[in-house]
N, C-alpha and C positions, 0 to 999 in steps of 0.2 A: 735497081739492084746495086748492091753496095762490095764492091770487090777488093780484101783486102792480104796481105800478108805479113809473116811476123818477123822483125829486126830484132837484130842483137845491137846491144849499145853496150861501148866501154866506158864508164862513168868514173874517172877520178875525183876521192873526197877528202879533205884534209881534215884530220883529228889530232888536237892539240892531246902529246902524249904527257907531258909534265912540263909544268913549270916551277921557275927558281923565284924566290923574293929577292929583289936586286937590292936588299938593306942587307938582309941575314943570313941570304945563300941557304934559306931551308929549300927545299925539292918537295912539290907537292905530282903528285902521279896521278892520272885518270884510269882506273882500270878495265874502264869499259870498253866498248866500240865505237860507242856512243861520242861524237862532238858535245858532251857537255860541260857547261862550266863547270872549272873547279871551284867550290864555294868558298874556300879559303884562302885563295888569292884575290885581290881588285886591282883590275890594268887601269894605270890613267894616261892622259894625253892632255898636254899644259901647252897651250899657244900662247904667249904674253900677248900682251895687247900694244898695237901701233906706237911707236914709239917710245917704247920701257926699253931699258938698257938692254933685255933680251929679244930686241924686236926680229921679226925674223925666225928665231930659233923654237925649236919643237921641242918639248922634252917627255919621252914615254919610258915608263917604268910600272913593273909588277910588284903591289907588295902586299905582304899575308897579313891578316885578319892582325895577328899582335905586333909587329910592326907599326901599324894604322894605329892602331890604337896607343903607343909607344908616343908617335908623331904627334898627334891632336893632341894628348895629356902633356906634352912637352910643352909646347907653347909659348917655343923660342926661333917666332920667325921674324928673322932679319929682314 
C-alpha cells in the first residue's frame, strides 16, 4: 500500500525581461512569461587562447541581429 501526501513548493524562476545591444544601446523586451530567447539579440563569450596578449581575460557582450551584421560586413579586425 502506497501512502502519500501533497507539498507545496516555492519555485523561484529567472526570466530575462530585456536586453540592451552593448554597440547601439537598442533595448529589445520579452513580453512573455516565458524564459525565451530574444531572437534579435546573440550573447557571445570570447576566451582568448593561452597566451594571446588577452590571456586570462573574458569578454561577454550582447549584440543585435544589425549590429552583427554591421561587424562581419566591416571587416576591419585588427
Amino acid at each position: 500500500m502506497r501512502e502519500t501526501k501533497v507539498t507545496e513548493e516555492l519555485i523561484f524562476k529567472e526570466i530575462v525581461v530585456s536586453l540592451k545591444c552593448d554597440f547601439c544601446n537598442q533595448e529589445y523586451k520579452n513580453n512573455t512569461n516565458d524564459n525565451i530567447e530574444i531572437k534579435d539579440i546573440t550573447h557571445f563569450t570570447i576566451e582568448p587562447g593561452y597566451g594571446s596578449r588577452f590571456d586570462t581575460d573574458i569578454f561577454s557582450f550582447d549584440i543585435c541581429d544589425k549590429c552583427l551584421k554591421n561587424l562581419i560586413n566591416n571587416k576591419k579586425f585588427n
